[in-house]
N, CA, C and O atoms as a GROMACS GRO file, in nm:
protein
  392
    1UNK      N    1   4.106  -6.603  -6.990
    1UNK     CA    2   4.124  -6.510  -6.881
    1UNK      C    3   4.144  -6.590  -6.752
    1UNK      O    4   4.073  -6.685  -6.720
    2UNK      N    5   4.235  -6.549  -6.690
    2UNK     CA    6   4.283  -6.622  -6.607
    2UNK      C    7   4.202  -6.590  -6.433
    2UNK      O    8   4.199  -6.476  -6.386
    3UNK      N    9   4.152  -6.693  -6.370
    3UNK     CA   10   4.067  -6.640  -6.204
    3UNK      C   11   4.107  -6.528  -6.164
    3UNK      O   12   4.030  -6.432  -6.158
    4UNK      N   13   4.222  -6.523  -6.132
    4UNK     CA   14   4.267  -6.397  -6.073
    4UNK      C   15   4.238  -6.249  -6.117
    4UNK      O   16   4.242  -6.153  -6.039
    5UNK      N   17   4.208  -6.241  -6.260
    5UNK     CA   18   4.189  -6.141  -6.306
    5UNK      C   19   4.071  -6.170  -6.371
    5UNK      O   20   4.046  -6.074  -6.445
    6UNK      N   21   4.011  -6.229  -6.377
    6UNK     CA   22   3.857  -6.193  -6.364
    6UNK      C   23   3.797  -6.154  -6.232
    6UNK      O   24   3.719  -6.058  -6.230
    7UNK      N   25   3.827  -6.220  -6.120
    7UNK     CA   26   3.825  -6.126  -5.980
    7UNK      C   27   3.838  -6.028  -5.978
    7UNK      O   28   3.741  -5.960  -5.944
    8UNK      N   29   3.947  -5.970  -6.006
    8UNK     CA   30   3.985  -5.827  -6.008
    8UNK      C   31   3.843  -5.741  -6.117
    8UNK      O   32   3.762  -5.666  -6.063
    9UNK      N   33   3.840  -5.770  -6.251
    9UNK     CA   34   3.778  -5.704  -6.330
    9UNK      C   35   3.621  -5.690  -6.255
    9UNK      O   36   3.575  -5.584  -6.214
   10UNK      N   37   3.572  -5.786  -6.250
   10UNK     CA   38   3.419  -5.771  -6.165
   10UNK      C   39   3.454  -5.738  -6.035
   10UNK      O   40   3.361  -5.683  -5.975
   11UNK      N   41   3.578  -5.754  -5.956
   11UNK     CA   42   3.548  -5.623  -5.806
   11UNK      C   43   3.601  -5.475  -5.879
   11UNK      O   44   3.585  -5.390  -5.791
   12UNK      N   45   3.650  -5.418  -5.986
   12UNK     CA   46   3.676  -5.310  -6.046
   12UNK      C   47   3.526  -5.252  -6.056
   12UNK      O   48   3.484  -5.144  -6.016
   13UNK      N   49   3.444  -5.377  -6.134
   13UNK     CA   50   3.309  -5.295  -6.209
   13UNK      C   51   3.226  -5.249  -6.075
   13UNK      O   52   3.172  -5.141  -6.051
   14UNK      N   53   3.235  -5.378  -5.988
   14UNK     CA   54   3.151  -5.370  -5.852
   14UNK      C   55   3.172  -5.231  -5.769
   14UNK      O   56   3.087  -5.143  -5.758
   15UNK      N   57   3.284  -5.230  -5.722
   15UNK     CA   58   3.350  -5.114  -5.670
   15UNK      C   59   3.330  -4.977  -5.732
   15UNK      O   60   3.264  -4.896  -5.668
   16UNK      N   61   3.370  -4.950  -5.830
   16UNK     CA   62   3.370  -4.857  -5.954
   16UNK      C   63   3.229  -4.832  -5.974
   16UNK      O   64   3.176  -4.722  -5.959
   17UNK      N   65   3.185  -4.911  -5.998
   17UNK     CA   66   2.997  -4.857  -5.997
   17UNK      C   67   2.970  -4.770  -5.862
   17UNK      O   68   2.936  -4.652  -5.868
   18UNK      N   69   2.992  -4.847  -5.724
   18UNK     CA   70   2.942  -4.803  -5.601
   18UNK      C   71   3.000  -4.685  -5.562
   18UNK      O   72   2.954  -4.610  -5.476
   19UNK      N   73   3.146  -4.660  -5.651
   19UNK     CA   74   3.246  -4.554  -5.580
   19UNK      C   75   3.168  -4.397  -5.692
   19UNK      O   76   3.172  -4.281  -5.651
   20UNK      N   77   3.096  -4.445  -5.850
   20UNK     CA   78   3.039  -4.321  -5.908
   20UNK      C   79   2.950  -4.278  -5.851
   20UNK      O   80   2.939  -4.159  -5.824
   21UNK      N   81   2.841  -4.397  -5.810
   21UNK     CA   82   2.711  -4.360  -5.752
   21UNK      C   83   2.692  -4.238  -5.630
   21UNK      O   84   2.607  -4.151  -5.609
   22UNK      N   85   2.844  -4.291  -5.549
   22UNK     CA   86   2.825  -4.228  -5.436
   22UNK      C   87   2.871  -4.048  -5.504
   22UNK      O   88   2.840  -3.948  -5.440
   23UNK      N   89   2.925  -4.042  -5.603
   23UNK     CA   90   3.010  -3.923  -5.638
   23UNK      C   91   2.880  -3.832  -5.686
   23UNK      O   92   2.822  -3.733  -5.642
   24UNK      N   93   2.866  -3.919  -5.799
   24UNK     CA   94   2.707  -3.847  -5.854
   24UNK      C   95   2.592  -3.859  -5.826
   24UNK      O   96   2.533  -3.781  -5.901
   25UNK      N   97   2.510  -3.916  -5.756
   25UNK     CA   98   2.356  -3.926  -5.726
   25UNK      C   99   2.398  -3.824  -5.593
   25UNK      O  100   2.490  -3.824  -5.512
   26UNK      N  101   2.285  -3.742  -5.616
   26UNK     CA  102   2.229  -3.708  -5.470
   26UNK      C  103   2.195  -3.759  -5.339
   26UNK      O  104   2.083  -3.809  -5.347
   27UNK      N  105   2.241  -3.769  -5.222
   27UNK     CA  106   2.164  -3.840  -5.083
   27UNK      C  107   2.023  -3.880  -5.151
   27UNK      O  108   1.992  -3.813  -5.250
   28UNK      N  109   1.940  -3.974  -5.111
   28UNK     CA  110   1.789  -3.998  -5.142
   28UNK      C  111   1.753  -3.925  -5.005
   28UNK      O  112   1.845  -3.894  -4.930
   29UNK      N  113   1.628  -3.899  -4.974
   29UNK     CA  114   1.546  -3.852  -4.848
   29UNK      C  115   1.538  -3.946  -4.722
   29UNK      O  116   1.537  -4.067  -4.745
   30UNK      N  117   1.534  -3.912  -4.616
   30UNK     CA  118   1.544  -3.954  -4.517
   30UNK      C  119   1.430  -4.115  -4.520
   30UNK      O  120   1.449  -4.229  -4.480
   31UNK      N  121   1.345  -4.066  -4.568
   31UNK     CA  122   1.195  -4.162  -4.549
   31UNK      C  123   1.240  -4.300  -4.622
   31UNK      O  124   1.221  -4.414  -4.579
   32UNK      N  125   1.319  -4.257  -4.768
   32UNK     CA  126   1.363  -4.380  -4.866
   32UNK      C  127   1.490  -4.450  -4.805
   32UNK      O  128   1.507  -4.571  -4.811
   33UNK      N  129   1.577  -4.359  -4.743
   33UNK     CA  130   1.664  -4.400  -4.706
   33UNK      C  131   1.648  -4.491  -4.613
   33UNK      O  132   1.734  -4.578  -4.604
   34UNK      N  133   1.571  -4.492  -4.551
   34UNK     CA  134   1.480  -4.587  -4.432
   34UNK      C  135   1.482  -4.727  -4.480
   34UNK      O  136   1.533  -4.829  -4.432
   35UNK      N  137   1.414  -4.707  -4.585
   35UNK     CA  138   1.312  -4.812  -4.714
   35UNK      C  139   1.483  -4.877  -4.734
   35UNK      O  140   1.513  -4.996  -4.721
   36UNK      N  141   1.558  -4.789  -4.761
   36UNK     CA  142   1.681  -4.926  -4.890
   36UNK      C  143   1.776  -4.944  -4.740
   36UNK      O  144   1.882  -5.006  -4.748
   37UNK      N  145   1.737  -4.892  -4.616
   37UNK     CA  146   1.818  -5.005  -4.547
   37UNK      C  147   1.808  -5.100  -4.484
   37UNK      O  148   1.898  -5.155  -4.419
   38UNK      N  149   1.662  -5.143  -4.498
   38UNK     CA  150   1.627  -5.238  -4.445
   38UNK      C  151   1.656  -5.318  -4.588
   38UNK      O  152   1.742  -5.390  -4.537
   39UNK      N  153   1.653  -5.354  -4.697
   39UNK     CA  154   1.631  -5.428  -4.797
   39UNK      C  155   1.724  -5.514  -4.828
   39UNK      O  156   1.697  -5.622  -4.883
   40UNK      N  157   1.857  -5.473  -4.794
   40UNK     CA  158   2.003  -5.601  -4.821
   40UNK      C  159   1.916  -5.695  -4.734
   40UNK      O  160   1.849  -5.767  -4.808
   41UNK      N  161   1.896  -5.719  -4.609
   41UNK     CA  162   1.869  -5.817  -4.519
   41UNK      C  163   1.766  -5.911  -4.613
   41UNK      O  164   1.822  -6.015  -4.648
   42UNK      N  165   1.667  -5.901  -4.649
   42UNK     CA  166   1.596  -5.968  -4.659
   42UNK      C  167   1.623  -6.021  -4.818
   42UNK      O  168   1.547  -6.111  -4.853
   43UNK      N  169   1.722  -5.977  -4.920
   43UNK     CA  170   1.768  -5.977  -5.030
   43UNK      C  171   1.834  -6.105  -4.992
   43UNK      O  172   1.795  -6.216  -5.029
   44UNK      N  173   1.970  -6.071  -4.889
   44UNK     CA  174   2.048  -6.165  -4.870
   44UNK      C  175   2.008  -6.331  -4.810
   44UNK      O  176   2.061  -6.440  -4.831
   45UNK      N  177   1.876  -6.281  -4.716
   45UNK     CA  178   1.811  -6.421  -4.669
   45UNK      C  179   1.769  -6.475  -4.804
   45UNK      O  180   1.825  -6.581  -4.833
   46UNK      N  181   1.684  -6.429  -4.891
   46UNK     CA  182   1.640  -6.489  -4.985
   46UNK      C  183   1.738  -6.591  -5.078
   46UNK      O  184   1.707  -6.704  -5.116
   47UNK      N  185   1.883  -6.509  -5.108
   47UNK     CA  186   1.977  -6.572  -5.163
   47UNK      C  187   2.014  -6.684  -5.085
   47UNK      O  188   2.000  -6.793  -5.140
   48UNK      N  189   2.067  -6.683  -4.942
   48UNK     CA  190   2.099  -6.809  -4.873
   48UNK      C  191   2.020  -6.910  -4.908
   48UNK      O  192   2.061  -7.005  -4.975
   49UNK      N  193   1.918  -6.899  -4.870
   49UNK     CA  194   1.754  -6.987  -4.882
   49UNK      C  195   1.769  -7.070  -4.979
   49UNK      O  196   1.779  -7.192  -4.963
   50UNK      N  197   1.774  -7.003  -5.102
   50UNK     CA  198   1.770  -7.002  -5.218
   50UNK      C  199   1.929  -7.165  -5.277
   50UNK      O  200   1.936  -7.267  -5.346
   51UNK      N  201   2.022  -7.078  -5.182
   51UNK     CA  202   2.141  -7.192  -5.259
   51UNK      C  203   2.105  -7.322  -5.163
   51UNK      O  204   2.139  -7.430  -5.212
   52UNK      N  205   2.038  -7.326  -5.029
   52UNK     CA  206   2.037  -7.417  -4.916
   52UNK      C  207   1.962  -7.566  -5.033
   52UNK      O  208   1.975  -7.686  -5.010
   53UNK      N  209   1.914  -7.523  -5.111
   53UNK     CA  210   1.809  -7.601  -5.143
   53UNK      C  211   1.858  -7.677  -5.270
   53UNK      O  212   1.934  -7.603  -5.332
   54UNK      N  213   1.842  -7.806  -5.335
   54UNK     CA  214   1.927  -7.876  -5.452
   54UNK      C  215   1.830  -7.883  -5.562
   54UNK      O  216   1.726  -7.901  -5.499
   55UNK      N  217   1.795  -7.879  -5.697
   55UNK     CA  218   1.706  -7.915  -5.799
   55UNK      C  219   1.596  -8.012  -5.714
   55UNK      O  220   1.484  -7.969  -5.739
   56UNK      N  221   1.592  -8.106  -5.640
   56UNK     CA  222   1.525  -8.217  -5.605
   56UNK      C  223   1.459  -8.173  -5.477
   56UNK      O  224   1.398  -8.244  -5.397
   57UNK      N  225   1.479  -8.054  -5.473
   57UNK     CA  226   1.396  -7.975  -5.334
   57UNK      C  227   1.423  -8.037  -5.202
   57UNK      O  228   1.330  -8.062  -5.126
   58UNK      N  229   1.569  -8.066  -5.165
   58UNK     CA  230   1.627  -8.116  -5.050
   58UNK      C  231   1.762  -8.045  -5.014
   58UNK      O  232   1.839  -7.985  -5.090
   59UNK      N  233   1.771  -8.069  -4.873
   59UNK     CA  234   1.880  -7.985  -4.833
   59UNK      C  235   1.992  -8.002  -4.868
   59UNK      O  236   2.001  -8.125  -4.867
   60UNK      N  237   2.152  -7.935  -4.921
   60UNK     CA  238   2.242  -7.928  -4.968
   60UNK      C  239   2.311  -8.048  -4.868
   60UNK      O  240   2.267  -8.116  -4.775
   61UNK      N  241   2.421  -8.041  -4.925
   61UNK     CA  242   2.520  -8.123  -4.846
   61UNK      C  243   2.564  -8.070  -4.663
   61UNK      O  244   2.516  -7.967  -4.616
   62UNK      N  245   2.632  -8.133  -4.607
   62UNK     CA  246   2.641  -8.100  -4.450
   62UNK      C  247   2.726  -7.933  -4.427
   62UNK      O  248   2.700  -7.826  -4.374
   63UNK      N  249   2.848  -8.001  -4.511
   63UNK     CA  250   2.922  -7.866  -4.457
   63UNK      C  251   2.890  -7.719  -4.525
   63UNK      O  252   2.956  -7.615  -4.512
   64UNK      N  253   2.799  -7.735  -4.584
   64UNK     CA  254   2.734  -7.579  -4.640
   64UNK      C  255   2.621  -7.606  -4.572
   64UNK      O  256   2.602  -7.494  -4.526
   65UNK      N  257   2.544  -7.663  -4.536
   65UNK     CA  258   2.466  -7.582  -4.380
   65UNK      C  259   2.539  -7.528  -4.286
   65UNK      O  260   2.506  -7.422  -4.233
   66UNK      N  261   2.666  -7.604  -4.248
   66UNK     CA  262   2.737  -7.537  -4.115
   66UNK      C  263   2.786  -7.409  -4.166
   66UNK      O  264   2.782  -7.299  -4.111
   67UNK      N  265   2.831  -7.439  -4.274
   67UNK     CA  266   2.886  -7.275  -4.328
   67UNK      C  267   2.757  -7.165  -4.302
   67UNK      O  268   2.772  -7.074  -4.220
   68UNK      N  269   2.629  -7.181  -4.381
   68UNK     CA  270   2.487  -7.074  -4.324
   68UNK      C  271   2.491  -7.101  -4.199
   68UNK      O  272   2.428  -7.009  -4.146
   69UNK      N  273   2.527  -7.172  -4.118
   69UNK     CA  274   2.497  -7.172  -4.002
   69UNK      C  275   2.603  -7.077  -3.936
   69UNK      O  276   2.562  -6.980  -3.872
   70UNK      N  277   2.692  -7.094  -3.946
   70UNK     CA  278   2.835  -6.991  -3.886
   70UNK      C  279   2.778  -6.872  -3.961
   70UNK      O  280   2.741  -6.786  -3.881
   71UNK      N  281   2.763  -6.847  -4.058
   71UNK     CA  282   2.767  -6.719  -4.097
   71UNK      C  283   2.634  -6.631  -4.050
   71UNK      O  284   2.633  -6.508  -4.048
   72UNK      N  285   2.518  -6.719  -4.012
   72UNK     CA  286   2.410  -6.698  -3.955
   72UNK      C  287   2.413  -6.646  -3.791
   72UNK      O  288   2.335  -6.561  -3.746
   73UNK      N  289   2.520  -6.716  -3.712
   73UNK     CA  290   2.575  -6.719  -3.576
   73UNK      C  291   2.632  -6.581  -3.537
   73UNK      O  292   2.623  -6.517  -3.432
   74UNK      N  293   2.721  -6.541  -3.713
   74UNK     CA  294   2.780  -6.402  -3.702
   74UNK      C  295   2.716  -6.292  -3.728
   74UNK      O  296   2.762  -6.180  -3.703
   75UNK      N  297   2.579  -6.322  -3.792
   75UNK     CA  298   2.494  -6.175  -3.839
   75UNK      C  299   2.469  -6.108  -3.744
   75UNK      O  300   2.452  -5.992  -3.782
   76UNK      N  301   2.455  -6.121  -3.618
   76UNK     CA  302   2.453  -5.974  -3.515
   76UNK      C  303   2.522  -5.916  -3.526
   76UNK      O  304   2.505  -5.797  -3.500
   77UNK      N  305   2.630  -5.959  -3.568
   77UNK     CA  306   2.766  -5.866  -3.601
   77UNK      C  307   2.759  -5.713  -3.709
   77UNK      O  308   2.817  -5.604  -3.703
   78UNK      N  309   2.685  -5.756  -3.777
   78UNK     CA  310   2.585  -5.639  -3.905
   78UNK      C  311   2.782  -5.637  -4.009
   78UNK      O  312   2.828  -5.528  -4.045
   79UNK      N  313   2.831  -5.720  -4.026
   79UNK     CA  314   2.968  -5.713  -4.061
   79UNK      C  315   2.949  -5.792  -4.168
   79UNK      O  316   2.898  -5.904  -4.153
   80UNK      N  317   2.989  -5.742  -4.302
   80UNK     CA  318   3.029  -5.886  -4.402
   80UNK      C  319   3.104  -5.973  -4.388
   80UNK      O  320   3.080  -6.093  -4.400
   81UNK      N  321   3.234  -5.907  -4.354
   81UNK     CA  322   3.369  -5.980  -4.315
   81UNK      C  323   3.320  -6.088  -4.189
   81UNK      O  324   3.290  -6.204  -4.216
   82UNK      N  325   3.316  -6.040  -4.061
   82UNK     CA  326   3.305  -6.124  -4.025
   82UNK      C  327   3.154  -6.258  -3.996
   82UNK      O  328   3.159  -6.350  -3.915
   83UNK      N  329   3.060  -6.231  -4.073
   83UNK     CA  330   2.990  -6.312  -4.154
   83UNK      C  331   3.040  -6.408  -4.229
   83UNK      O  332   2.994  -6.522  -4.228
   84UNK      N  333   3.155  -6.367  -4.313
   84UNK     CA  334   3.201  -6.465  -4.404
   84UNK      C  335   3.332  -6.497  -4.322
   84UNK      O  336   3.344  -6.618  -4.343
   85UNK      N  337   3.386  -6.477  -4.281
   85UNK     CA  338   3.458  -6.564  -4.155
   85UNK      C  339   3.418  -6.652  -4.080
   85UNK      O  340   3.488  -6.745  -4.040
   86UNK      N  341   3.254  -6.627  -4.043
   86UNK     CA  342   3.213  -6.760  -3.944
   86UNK      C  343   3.136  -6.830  -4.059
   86UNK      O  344   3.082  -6.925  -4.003
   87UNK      N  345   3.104  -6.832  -4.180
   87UNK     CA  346   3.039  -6.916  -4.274
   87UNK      C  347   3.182  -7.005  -4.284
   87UNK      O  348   3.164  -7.126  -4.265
   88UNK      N  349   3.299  -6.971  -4.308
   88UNK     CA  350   3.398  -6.993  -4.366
   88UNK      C  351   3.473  -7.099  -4.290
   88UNK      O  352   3.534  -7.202  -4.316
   89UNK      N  353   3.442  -7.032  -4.193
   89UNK     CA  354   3.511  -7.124  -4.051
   89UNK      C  355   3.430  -7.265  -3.985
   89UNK      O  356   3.473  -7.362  -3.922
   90UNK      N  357   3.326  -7.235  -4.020
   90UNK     CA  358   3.216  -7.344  -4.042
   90UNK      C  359   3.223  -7.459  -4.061
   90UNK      O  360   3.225  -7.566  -3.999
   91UNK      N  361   3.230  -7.394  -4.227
   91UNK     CA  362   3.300  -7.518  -4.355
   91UNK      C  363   3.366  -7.578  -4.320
   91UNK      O  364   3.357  -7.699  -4.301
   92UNK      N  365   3.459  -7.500  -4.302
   92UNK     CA  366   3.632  -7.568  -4.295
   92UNK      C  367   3.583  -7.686  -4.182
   92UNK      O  368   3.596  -7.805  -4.208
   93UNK      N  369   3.535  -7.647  -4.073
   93UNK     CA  370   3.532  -7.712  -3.955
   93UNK      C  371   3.464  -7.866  -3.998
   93UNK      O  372   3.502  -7.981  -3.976
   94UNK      N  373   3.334  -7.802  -4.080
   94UNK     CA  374   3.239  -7.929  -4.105
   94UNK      C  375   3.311  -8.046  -4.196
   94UNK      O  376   3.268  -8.162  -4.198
   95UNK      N  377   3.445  -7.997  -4.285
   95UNK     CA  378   3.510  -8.046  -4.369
   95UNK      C  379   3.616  -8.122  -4.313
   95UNK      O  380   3.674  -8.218  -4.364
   96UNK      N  381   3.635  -8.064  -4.198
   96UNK     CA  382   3.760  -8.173  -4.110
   96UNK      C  383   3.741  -8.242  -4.020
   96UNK      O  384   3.818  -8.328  -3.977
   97UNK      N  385   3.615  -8.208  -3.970
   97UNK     CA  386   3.522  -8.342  -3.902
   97UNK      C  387   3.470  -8.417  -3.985
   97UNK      O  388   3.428  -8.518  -3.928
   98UNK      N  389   3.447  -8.418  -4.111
   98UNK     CA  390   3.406  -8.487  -4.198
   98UNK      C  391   3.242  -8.549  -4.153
   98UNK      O  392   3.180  -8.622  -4.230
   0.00000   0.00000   0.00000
């Protein structure tokens, strides 16, 4: 199976899951709804955290800090896109300054 279309197939399932959910589940209540929107945030810190760090319990290489770091710079933004634009832009940057 070729990248391109394995991309596609897992943003199909991704999408396609989120696009039934919204069709069939009911709104949850105001109080829960509270509860699951605070929860990406602290999901997603955990994941960053999580890749920052190597088997040997030391920090990753340079230009993937600057990347968490740009993309960290952009989270006021409350935007994925442009989150992953300033992670992205980061990189690149930390990669051509070498």
């Amino acid at each position: 199976m070729s990248g391109a279309l394995l991309v596609a197939v897992i943003a199909a399932i991704t999408y396609g899951s989120r696009a039934v959910s919204l069709v069939l589940l009911p709104r949850p209540d105001a109080r829960f709804e509270a509860v699951l929107a605070r929860i990406p945030g602290p999901i997603f810190a955990g994941l960053a955290a999580a890749m920052l760090l190597t088997d040997e319990r030391s920090f990753v290489a340079g230009p993937t800090l600057w990347a968490a770091l740009g993309a960290l710079v952009a989270s006021p933004s409350r935007s994925l896109l442009v989150c992953l634009i300033g992670g992205a832009a980061a990189y690149a940057l930390a990669v051509w300054l070498g």
